[in-house]
C-alpha positions in Angstrom: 100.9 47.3 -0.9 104.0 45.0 -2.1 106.7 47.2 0.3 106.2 46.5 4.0 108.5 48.9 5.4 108.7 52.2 6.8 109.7 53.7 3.1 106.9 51.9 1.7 104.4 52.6 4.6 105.1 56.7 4.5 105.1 56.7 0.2 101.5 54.7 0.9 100.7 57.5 3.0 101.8 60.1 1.0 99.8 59.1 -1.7 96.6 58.3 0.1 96.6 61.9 1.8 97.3 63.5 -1.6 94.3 60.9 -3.6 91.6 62.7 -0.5 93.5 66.1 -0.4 94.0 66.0 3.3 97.8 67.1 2.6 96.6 70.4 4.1 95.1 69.2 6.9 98.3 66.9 7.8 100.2 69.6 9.6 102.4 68.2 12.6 101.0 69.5 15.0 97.3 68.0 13.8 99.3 64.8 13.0 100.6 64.5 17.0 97.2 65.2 17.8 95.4 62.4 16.2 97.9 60.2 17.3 97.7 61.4 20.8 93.5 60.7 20.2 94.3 57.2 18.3 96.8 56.2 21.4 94.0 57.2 24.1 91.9 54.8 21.9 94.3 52.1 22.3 94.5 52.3 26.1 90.5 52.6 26.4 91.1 48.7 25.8 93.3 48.4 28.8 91.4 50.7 30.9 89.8 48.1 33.2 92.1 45.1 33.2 94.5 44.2 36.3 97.2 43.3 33.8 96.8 43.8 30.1 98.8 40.8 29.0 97.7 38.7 25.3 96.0 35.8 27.6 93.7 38.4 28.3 92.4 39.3 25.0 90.4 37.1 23.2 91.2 37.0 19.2 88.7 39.4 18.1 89.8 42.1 20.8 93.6 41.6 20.0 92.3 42.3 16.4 90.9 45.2 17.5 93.5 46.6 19.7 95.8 45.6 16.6 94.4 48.2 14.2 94.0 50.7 17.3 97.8 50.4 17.4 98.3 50.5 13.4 95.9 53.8 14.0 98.9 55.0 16.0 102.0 54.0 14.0 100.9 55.3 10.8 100.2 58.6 12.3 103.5 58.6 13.6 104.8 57.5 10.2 103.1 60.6 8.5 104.3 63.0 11.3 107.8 61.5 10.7 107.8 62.1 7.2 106.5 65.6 7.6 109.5 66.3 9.9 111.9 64.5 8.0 113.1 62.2 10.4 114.1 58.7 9.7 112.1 56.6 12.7 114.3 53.8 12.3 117.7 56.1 13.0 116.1 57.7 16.0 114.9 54.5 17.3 118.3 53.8 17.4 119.9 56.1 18.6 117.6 56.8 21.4 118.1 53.3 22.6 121.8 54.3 22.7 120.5 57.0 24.9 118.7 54.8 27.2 121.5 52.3 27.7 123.5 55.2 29.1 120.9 56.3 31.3 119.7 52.8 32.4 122.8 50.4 33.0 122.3 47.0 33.5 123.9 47.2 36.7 121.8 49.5 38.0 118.5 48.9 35.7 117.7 45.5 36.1 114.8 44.0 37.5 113.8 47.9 38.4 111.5 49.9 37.7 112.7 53.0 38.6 113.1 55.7 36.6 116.7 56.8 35.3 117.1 59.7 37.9 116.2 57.5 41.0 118.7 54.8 40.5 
């Protein structure tokens, strides 16, 4: 695949679900699902650790927990593109959101959420 971005990541997609005819199966509600089961995946490799950070992954497990988390964006790609929502505008604008809910005055260095600062 020559295009690396999100266009080119949800055409790839597109065309892989239609070359296996699992279109019909990609429904978004099926599509949140398996992301929901790829994400549990993901955190089954965090499960046990005190802290989770990269020093604690040796470099076949962060290849491992790599494709757990490509497992996760590419469902999220395909349920995006089923919705029609452009990931990259609602990234943005939801951290436009958060900046309003979590000033810096208030926000940093705490972990609090938004309604109990």
């Amino acid at each position: 695949m020559s295009d690396a971005s999100i266009e080119g990541l949800t055409v790839a997609l597109r065309k892989f679900a239609e070359e296996r005819d699992w279109d019909q199966f990609h429904t978004p509600k099926n599509l949140a699902t398996a992301m929901i089961v790829e994400a549990g995946e993901l955190l089954e490799h965090f499960q046990w650790m005190d802290r989770g950070n990269r020093e604690d992954f040796s470099a076949r497990q962060r290849e491992v927990v790599s494709l757990e988390m490509a497992d996760v964006f590419l469902y999220l790609i395909r349920l995006a593109d089923k919705l029609g929502v452009d990931l990259i505008d609602a990234a943005l604008r939801k951290l436009e959101v958060n900046a309003l809910k979590y000033p810096v005055a208030l926000a940093r260095g705490n972990s609090k959420k938004y309604t109990d600062l």
